[in-house]
N, C-alpha and C positions, 0 to 999 in steps of 0.2 A: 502678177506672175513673176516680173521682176524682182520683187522684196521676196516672195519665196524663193526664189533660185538663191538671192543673196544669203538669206540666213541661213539655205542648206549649206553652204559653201562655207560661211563662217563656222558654224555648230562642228563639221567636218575637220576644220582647219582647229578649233581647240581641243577637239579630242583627239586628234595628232600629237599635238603639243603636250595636252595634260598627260601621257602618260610617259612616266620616266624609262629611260632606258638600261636595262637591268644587262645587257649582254648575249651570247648564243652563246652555244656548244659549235664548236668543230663541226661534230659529226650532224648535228641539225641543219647546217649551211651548205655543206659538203652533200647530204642524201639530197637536199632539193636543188642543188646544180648539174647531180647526176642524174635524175629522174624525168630529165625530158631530152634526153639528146637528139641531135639532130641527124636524119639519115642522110643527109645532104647539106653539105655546108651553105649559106643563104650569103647572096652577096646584097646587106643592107646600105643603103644609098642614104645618103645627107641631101636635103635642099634647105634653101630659108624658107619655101613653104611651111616645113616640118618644124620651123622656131615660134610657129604661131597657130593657136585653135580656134574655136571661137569662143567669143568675153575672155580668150587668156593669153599669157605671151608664154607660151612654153620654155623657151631659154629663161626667165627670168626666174619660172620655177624652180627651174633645174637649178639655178645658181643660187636658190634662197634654200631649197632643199638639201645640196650639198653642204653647205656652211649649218646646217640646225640641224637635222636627222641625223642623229647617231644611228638608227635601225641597220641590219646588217643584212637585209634583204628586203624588199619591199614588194606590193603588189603590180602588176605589170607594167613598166615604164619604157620611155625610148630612149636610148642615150645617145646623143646631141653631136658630141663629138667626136666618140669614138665607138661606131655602131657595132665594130666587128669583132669578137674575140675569142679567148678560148680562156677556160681555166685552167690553175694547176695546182696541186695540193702537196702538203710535205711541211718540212722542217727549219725553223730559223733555228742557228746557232752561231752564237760568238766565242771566238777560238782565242784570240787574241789580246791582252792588255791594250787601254785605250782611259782617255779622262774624262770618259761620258758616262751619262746616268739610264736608270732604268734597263731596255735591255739592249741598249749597246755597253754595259760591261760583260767584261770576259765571264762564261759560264752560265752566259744566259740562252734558253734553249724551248722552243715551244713552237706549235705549229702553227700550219699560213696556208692563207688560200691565198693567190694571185688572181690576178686577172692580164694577160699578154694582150697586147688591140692595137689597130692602127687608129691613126687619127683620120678624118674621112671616109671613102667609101673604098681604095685601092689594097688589097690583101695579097696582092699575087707580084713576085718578080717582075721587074721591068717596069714596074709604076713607082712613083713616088711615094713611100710610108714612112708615116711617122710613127714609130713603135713607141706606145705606150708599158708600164707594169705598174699596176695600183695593187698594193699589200696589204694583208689585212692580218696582222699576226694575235695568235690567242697565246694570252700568257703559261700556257698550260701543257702537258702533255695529255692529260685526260681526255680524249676525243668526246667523251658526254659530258664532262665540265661547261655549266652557264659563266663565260665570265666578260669580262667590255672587252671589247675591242682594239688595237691602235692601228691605223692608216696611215700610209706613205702613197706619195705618187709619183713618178719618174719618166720622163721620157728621151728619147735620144736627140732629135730636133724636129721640132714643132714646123719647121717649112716643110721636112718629108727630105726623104735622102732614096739613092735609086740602090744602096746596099741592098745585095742578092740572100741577105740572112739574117734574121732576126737574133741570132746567137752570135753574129758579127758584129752589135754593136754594143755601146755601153749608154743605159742609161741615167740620166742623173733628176736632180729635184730641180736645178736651175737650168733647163736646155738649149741648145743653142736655137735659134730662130732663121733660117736659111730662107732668101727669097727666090723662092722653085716656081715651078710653072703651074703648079699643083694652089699654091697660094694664091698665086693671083687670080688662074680661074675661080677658084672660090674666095674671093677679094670679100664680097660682101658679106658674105656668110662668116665667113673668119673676124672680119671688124667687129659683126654683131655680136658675137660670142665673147671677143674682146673688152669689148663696151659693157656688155652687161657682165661678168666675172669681175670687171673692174670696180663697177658700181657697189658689189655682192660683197668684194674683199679689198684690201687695202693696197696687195701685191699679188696676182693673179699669175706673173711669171714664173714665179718662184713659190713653191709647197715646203712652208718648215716642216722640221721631223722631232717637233716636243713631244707627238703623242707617244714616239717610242722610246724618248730617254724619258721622262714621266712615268713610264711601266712602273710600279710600286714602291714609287717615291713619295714620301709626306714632307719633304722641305724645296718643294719644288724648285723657289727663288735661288736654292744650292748647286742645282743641278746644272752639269753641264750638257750642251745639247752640238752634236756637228753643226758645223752649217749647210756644209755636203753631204751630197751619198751620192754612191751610183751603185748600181749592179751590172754586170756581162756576166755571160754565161762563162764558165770555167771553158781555156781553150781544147780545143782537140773532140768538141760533140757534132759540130755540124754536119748533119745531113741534106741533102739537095734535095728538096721541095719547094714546087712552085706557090704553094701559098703558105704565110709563115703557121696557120692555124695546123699544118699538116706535119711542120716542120719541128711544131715543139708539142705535138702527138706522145705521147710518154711512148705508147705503144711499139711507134715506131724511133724511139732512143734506146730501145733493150732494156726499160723498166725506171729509167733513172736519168734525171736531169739535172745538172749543179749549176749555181750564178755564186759567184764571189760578190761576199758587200766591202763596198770603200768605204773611207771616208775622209773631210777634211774641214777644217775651218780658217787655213789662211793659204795663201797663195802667193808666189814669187814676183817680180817686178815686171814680168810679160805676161802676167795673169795664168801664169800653171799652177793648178791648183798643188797642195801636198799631199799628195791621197797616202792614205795608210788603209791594206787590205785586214777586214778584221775581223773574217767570217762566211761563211757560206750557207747558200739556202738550197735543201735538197729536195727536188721534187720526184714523188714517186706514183703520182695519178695525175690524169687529166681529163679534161670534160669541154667539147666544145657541144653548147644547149638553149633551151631558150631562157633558162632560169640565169643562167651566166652572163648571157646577152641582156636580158632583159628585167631580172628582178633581184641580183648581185647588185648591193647600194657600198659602196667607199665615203664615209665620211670627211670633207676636206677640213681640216685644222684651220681657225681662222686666225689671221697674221695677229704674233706679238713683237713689238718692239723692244721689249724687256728683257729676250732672251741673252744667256749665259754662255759663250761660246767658249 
């Protein structure tokens, strides 16, 4: 019984593998985040129970998954760290001159689904969140265009901050680390997650952004890449909602949300970075659902050392 369950689980695990990843359309990723919405927002809870099944260590999936699966949706999963979210959909563009490749030069322009989420299980004011945004931008404007993908990931600070807005803060690819009350209660669970991302990649703090300067480069070793980004929402949107899922509702923004992108690659002699703003993402739908939650896949880039700053 055990040597079958094995070789189902290997057989399953190559034909994963063996099929190359050719890319989505927009609008194929987009109808299946819209197509289960939720009539009630869900408050999903983290334990370290939930890191482990049986015969399997689920965190360790999740971090071998993120790092190999290019797939830009996948069949029903839970995600580990940051259970809660909502979508958003709309527009990258860069407005700006800058010495970076792919599509942080000026004139580059194509759509993005996001994903906005806390870290743990707290969504509501007055708790500690950590606001996540994972990017997924398509090189295209064509919304039926199959084409790959590139993923970013950003968050504000990984301790969790008690800010009352999600469009109050800014997030970055390298974040700060705050030790909150939030962290320590989930001490164990947080290490675990630690430990194995570390195992998985080289530098688990920090998320390069090659897959975005890479956009339709063929000398890639040419290419320069930020070291930084961040996004915050452009000032003067914020409306007062007690959970941020409610708060970046397009619905309830009058149809239209904007995040300014930075960026930077050296920083001053007290560690401030030198951001230059060099573009903005306009969002004009969103979706909080269970496909968003639950079968929305971000590819993480894994670390190179070689990179061209």
């Amino acid at each position: 019984m055990k040597s079958t369950l094995f070789v189902t689980a290997l057989l399953a695990s190559l034909s994963v593998h063996a099929t190359t990843y050719q890319g989505s359309s927009f609008e194929q990723v987009w109808k299946q985040i819209k197509s289960d919405s939720y009539s009630e927002l869900p408050q999903n809870k983290i334990s370290f129970r939930s890191l482990y099944g049986f015969l399997e260590s689920r965190i360790r999936d999740s971090a071998e998954r993120t790092l190999s699966d290019r797939s830009d949706l996948l069949p029903q999963f839970q995600k580990l760290a940051h259970p809660n979210g909502v979508c958003l959909a709309g527009t990258w563009e860069i407005t700006e001159e800058n010495p970076y490749g792919g599509y942080y030069k000026k004139g580059s322009k194509g759509l993005i689904i996001a994903r906005a989420s806390t870290a743990m299980s707290a969504t509501k004011q007055g708790k500690n969140r950590a606001f996540g945004f994972a990017g997924k931008i398509f090189p295209t404007l064509n919304e039926g265009q199959t084409v790959p993908t590139s993923n970013f990931f950003l968050v504000d600070d990984l301790g969790g901050t008690k800010a009352p807005h999600y469009t109050g803060v800014e997030m970055l690819n390298e974040p700060a680390i705050s030790t909150t009350t939030t962290v320590v209660f989930n001490l164990l669970y947080a290490l675990k997650l630690a430990a194995t991302f570390g195992k998985a990649d080289s530098n688990p703090n920090m998320r390069q952004l090659y897959e975005v300067s890479y956009i339709g480069e063929t000398e890639k070793n040419k290419v320069r890449t930020p070291k930084w980004m961040k996004v915050g929402a452009t000032p003067g949107q914020t409306i007062d909602e007690a959970d941020f899922r409610d708060e970046l509702s397009i619905d309830n923004n009058g149809g239209e949300l904007s995040f300014d992108i930075s960026v930077a690659s050296t920083q001053d002699d007290e560690g401030n970075k030198n951001w230059s703003k060099i573009g903005t993402i306009r969002f004009t739908d969103s979706a909080a659902s269970n496909s968003c939650d639950h079968r929305l896949h971000f590819h993480h880039p894994k670390w190179k050392s070689n990179l061209k700053h």
